[in-house]
C-alpha positions in Angstrom: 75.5 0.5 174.5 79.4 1.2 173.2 81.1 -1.5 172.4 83.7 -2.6 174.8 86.5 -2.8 172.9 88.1 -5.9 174.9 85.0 -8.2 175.7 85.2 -11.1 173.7 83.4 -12.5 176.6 79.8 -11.4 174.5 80.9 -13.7 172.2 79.4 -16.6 173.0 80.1 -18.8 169.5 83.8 -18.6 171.8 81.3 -21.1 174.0 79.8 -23.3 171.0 83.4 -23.9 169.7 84.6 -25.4 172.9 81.9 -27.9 173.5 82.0 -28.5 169.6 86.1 -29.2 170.2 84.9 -31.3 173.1 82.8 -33.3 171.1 85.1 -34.2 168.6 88.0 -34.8 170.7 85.9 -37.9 172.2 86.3 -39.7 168.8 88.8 -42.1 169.4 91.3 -43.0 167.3 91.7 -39.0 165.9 90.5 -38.3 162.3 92.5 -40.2 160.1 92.2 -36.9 157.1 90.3 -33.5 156.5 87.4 -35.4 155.4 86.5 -37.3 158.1 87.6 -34.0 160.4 84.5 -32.0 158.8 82.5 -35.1 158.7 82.6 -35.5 162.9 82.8 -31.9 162.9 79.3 -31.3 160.9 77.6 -34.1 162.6 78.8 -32.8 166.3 77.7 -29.8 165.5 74.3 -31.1 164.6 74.3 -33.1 168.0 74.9 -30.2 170.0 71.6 -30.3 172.3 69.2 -27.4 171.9 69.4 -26.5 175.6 73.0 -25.6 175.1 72.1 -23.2 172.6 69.5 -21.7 173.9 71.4 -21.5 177.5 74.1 -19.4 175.5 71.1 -17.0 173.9 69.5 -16.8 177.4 72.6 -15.8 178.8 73.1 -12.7 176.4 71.2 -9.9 178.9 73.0 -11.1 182.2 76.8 -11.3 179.9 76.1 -7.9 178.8 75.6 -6.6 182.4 78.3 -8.0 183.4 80.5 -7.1 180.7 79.2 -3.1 181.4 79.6 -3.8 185.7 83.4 -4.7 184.4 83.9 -1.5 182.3 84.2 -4.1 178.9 86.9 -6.3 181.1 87.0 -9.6 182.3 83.9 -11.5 183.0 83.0 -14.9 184.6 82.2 -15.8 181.3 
């Protein structure tokens, strides 16, 4: 397959870094420095259920059809 030069929508850590922003955005009061930023960060990360993961792997084949149907355009991904 090419590579579609404008189809960031086969990346899918684009999708881990939203529900890891998610995550962390639930702590409440903000991070009060860096280090407790990576701290939450890391241990969010760590959290993030394996069924999300594996969701975004399973999802590879049918965002790569997509992405081919679309001519390396938009997808609904």
């Amino acid at each position: 397959m090419l590579w579609p030069a404008n189809s960031p929508d086969l990346n899918t850590i684009e999708h881990m870094w939203d529900e890891l922003c998610c995550r962390v955005q639930q702590h409440h009061p903000p991070p009060a420095n860096l280090g407790q930023l990576l701290q939450w960060l890391q241990q969010e990360w760590n959290g993030v259920p394996r069924a999300f993961i594996c969701n975004l792997i399973h999802s590879m084949r049918q965002r790569c059809v997509e992405c081919l149907a679309h001519n390396g355009g938009h997808t609904r991904y």
